[in-house]
N, C-alpha and C positions, 0 to 999 in steps of 0.2 A: 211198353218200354222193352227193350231189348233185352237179351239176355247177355253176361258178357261169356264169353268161350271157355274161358279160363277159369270158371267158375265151380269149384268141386258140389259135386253131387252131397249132401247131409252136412253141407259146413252150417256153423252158424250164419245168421246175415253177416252180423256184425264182424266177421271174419272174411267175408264174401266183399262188406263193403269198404273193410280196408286194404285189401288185393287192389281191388278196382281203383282206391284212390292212388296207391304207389303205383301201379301200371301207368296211371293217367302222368303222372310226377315224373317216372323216367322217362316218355313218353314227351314232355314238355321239355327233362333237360335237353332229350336231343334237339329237339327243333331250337331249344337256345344256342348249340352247340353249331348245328346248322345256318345257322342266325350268323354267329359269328365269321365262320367260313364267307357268308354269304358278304359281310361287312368288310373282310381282308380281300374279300375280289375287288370290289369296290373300291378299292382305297388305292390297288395298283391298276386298275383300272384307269383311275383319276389322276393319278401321277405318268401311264403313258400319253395320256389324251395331255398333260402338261408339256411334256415333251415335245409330242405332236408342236401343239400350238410356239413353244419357243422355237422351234426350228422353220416355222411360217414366220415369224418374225425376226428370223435374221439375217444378220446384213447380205449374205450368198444371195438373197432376192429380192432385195433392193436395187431401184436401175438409178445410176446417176445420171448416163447419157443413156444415148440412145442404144439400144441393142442391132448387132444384125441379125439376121433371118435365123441364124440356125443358133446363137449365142438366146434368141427369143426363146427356140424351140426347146430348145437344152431346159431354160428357167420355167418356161410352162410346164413341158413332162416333170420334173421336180415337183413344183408346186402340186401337177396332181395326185403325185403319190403319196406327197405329204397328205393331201386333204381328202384322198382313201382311205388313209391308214387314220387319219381323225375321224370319219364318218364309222369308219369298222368301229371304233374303239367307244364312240357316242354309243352307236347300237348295241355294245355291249351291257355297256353302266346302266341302258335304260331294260336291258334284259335283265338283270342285275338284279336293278332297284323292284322292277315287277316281281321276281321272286323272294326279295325281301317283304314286300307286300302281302304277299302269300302267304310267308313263313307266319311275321307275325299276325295274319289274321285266323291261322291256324293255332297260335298260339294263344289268340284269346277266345277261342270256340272251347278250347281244353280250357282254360282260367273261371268261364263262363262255367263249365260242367261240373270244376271240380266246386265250386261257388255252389252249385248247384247240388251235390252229394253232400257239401257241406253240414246246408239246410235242414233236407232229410233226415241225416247223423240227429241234427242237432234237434227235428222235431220228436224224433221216435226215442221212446223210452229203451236206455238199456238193458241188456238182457239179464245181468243180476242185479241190478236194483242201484251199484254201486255211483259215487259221483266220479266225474270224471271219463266217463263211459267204460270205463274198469271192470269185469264183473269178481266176484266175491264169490264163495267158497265155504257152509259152515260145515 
């Protein structure tokens, strides 16, 4: 097992292994923090890809007759910018949503570890005797 960096030379464990656990804690708030960030792109995201789509759907491209040639062309180029600017905007939210994926599976490698420091804590005797993991002093 590793050793963590931060780890002062002569500390107790039990001082060693609650370093580790708050490192681990601030370390999770950020990626919740991240998380978040990650969830507000997404959400404007999904509201221009909305846009997008209402504007494919309105009446400006809808034909009742028949179009002429360059009346066509006008409503085609349109249509394709619209449905650019919807493809860019797809490949965003799914870039997005893979870094949200990310996040939180980084986030439960740390959940996992500190789950895991938990155990330890809770298997190893503490160092003054005390409950609680408290140590005592006569």
């Amino acid at each position: 097992m590793e050793a963590c960096p931060s780890i002062r030379f002569g500390a107790p464990l039990r001082t060693r292994e609650i370093e580790a656990f708050e490192k681990d804690a601030e370390l999770l708030t950020a990626e919740h923090l991240d998380l978040l960030a990650q969830i507000e792109l997404q959400l404007r995201t999904v509201r221009h890809t909305m846009r997008h789509i209402e504007r494919l759907r309105g009446a400006r491209y809808r034909v009742g007759q028949e179009l002429t040639n360059g009346e066509r062309e006008g409503v085609l180029g349109s249509l394709s910018t619209e449905i650019d600017a919807l493809e860019s905007q797809l490949a965003l939210a799914r870039e997005c949503c893979g870094d949200m994926h990310t996040t939180i599976e980084q986030m439960r490698k740390r959940v996992t570890a500190l789950r895991g420091r938990l155990a330890i804590s809770h298997d190893q005797p503490s160092s003054g005797g005390a409950s609680g993991g408290e140590s005592t002093t006569t």
